[in-house]
N, C-alpha and C positions, 0 to 999 in steps of 0.2 A: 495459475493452472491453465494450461496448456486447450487452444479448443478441442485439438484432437483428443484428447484426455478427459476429458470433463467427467464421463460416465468409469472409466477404471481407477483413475486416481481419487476420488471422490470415496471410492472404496476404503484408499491407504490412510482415511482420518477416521477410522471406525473408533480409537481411544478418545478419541475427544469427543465424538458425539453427535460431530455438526452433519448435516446430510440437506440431501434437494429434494422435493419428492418426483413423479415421473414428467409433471405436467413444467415444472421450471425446467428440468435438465434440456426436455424437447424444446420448449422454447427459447429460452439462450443459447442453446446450440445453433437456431436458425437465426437467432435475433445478432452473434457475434460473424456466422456466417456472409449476412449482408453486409457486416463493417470489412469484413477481409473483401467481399467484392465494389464495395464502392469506395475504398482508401487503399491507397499502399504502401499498407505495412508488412513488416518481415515476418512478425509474428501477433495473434490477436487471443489475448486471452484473458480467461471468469476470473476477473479480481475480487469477488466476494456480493453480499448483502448486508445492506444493513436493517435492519427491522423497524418500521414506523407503526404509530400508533393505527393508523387509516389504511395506508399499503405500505408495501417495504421497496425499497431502493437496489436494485442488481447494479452492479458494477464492473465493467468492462477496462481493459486496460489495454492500448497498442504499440507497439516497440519498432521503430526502425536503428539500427544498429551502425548500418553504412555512411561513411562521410562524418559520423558522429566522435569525435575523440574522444574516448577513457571511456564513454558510458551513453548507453543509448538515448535517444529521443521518445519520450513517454508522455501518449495523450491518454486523455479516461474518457470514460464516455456510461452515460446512466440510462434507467426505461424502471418503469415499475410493471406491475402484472395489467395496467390498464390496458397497455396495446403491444408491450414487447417489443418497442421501437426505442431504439437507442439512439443518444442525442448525443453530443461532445458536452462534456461538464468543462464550462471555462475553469480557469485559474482567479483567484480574489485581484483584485484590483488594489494599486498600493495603499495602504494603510485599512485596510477593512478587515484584514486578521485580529482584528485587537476587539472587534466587536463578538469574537465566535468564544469566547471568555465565558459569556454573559449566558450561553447558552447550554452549558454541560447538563442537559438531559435529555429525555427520548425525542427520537423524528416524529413528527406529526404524520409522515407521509404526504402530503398538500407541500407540494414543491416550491407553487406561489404564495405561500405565507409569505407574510411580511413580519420581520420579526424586530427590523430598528427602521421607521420612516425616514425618509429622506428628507434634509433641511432647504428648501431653495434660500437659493443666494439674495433673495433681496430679505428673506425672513431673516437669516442673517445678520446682517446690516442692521436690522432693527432689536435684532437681540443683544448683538456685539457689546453695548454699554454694559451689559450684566453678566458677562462673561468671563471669567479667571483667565489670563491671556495665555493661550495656547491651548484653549478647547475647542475654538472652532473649527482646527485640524481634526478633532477628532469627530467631530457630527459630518456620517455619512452623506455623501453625492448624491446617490441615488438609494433605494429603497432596497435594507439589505433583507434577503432572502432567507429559504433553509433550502433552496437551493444553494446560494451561497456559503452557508452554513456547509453542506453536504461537499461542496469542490474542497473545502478548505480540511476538514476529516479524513475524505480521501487521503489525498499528498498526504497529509502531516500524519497518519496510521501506516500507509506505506513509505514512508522515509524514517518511522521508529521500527517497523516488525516486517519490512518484507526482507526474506532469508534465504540463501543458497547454502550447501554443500562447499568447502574448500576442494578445488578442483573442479569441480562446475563450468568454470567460464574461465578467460583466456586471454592476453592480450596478444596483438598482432604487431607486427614488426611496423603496420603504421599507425598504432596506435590505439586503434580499433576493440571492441571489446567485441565477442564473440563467442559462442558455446562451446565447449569443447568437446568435441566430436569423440574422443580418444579419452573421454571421463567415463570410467568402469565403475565407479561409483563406490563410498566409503567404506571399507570393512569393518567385522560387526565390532570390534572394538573401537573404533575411530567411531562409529554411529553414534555412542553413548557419551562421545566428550564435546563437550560446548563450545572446546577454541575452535573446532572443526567445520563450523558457521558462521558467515559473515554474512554484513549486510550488503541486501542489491540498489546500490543508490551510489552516489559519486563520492569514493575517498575523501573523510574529512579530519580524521586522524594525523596528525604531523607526522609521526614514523613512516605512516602507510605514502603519505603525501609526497614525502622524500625518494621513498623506494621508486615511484613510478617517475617521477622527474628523473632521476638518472638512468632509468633504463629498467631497474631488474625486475621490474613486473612481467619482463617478458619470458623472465626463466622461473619466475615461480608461484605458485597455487593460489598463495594466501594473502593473496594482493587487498584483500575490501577489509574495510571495519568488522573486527571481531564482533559478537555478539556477547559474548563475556565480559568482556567492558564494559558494556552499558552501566547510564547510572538512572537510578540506585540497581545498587550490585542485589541481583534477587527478581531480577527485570522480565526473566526466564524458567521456564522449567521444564524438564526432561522426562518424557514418557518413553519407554523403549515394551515392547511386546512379552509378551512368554514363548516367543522363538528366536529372540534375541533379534531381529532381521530388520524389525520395522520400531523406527522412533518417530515420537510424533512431538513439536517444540511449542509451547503456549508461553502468551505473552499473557505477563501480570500487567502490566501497565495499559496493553488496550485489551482485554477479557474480550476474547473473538477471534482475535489474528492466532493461528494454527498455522505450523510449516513442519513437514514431512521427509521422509528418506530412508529407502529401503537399500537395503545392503545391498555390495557387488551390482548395483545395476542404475539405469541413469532415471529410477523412477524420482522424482524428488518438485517438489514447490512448493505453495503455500496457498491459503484464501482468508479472509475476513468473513465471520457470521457473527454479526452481534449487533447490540443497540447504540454504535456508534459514539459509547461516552468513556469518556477516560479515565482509568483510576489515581485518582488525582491524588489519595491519599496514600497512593503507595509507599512513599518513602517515610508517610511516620511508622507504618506497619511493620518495613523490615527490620 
């Protein structure tokens, strides 16, 4: 969600539910404000909340597009209601995704929890004898976090459910992704079908993969990973208004992520409000 947008689009998810009340909207507005003036990026926008036991987690997203091939460059960046200062949420460090498993339930809010301590290297050494070999790979470096926990949610929630409009974005003759300027936005029957969204994240799809390695992404809409495909098939489901104009998309697998689109016009994106935990049993449910 767009920062210029924050306050009208926010509107367009009235079927779902989720809303800000006056005092976050003013403050993330000013809190994503200062990111747009001390970094630069193209664009700076409310990626969503997640809800903690203590405070809740806002979540910021920055996009520069330029010099990037196929798909832009995306940092995040978090703050709670203590001070509204937003901070860059690193990315996990390698192999410490395997510890966020352990943790499928609510935030605490308390960013410096510790939620797996850290093993130093000579404890180690003195454990090693009673160790199954190839576990000491797996005992953390340093002291993993729920902020850690929280970087790792992020990505992996916007790389399963953040969603565009087919004809949305665009590629460039060098390669470049970019908004389409000249996107009039779905008609009300296109609005209500599902191939007509894909996801915003790098081609991972073999058909799709192909198309853009030879070129023909550059002639046509439906370049990204459908949404329809997702597995388990049932990953999604479709709200459309009683004026047919406005549909609103909810994901079954992360209960929170909401993406939007209003007919004939370029209103459209998505946010996260939820408790950050994944529905893990969805596929024995479908």
């Amino acid at each position: 969600m767009l920062l210029s947008k924050i306050s009208t689009d926010l509107s367009l998810l009235w079927p779902s539910g989720v809303t800000l009340n006056l005092e976050e909207k003013m403050n993330l507005e000013l809190g994503l404000l200062k990111i747009h003036e001390h970094e630069d990026f193209e664009e700076v926008l409310f990626w969503g909340k997640i809800r903690g036991i203590m405070k809740d987690y806002y979540i910021a997203m920055a996009l520069n597009y330029k010099t990037h091939k196929e798909f832009p460059y995306k940092r995040f960046f978090w703050c709670t209601s203590h001070n509204w200062t937003f901070a860059e949420l690193a990315p996990l460090r390698s192999g410490e995704s395997e510890f966020v498993d352990r943790f499928n339930m609510n935030f605490s809010g308390e960013h410096d929890k510790i939620l797996v301590e850290a093993i130093e290297d000579d404890q180690k050494d003195e454990d090693s004898d009673q160790m199954v070999p190839g576990d000491q790979e797996k005992l953390p470096n340093k002291n993993f976090t729920e902020l850690d926990r929280l970087s790792y949610v992020v990505r992996t929630i916007c790389h399963d459910c953040q969603c565009v409009p087919v004809g949305a974005f665009r590629m460039t003759p060098g390669g470049d992704l970019t908004r389409n300027k000249n996107f009039e936005g779905l008609g009300i029957a296109a609005l209500r079908e599902m191939k007509n969204y894909g996801h915003f994240r790098p081609v991972e799809l073999a058909e799709k993969r192909e198309m853009i390695d030879r070129g023909d992404a550059l002639n046509m809409a439906d370049f990204f990973d459908p949404i329809e495909k997702d597995t388990p098939k049932g990953s999604w489901s479709l709200v459309t208004d009683a004026s047919g104009t406005l549909t609103c998309l909810r994901s079954q697998l992360w209960p929170g992520y909401f993406a939007y689109c209003k007919a004939n016009c370029q209103s459209y994106g998505g946010v996260y409000i939820g408790d950050g935990i994944k529905h893990s049993d969805l596929p024995f449910m479908l």
